[in-house]
C-alpha positions as CSV (number, residue, x, y, z in Angstrom):
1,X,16.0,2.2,10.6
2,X,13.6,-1.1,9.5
3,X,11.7,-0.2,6.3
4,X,7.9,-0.9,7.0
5,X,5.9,0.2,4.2
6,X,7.8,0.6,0.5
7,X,5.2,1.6,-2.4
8,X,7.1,1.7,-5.5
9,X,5.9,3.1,-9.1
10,X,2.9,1.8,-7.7
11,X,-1.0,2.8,-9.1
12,X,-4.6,2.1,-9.0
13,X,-7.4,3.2,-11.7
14,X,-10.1,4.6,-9.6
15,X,-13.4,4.9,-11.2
16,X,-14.8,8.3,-12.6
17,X,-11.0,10.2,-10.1
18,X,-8.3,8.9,-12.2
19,X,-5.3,7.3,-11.1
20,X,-3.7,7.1,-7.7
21,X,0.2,6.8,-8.3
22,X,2.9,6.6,-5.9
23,X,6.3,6.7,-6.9
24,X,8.0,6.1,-4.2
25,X,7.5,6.3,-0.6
26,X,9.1,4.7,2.1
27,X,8.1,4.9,5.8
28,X,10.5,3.8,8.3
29,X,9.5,1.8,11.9
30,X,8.3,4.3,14.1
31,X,8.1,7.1,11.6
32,X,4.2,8.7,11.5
33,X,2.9,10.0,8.0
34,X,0.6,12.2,7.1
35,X,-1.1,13.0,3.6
36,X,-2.8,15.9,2.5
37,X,-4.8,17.4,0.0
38,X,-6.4,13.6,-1.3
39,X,-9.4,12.9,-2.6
40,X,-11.2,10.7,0.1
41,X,-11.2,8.2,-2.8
42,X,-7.6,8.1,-3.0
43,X,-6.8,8.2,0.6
44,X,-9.3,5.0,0.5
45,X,-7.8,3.5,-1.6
46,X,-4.1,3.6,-0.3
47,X,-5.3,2.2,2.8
48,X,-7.4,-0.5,1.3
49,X,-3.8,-1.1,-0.9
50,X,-2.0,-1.3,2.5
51,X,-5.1,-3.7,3.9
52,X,-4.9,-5.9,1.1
53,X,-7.9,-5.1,0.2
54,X,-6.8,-4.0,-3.1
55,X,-4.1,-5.6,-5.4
56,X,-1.5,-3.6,-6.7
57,X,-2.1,-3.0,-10.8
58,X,1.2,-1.5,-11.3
59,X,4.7,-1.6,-9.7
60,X,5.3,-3.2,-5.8
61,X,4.0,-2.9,-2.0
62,X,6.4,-4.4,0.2
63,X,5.5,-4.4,4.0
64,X,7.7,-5.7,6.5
65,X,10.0,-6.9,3.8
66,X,7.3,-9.0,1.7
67,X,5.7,-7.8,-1.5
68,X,2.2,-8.3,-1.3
69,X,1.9,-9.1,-5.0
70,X,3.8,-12.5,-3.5
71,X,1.1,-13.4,-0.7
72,X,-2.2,-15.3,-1.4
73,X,-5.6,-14.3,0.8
74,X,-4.7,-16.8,3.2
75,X,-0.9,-15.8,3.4
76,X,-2.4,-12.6,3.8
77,X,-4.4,-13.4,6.3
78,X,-2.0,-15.0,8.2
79,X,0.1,-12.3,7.8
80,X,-1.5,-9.8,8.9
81,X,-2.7,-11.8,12.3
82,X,0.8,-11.9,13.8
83,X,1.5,-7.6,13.4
């Protein structure tokens, strides 16, 4: 199966709820996830991490193959056009 999403030793301060931290989690083409138990400000900001939205501080996004950490806003951009 073709890796999609790779967060590794990843994390993001959030102001006034700590840190988010993701070791390490892989999701797989066609695979669905599902998280539980969040905060709503950790749940927004994982997505807003997988949007681009949000640098990574700490550790490495990779989606598709690229880290993000690699891609300017217009890189980005373009990117994220052609999924």
């Amino acid at each position: 199966m073709k890796t999609v999403v790779h967060f590794h030793n990843t994390s993001r301060s959030l102001r006034n709820r700590g840190v988010l931290k993701i070791s390490d989690l892989w999701i797989q083409e066609h695979e669905s996830v599902a998280f539980y138990g969040l905060l709503p400000e950790h749940v927004e900001a994982l997505v807003n991490q997988l949007s681009g939205v949000y640098e990574i501080e700490e550790g490495s996004l990779t989606i598709l193959g690229r880290n993000t950490r690699q891609m300017d806003d217009r890189s980005w951009f373009q990117f994220v056009e052609k999924l």
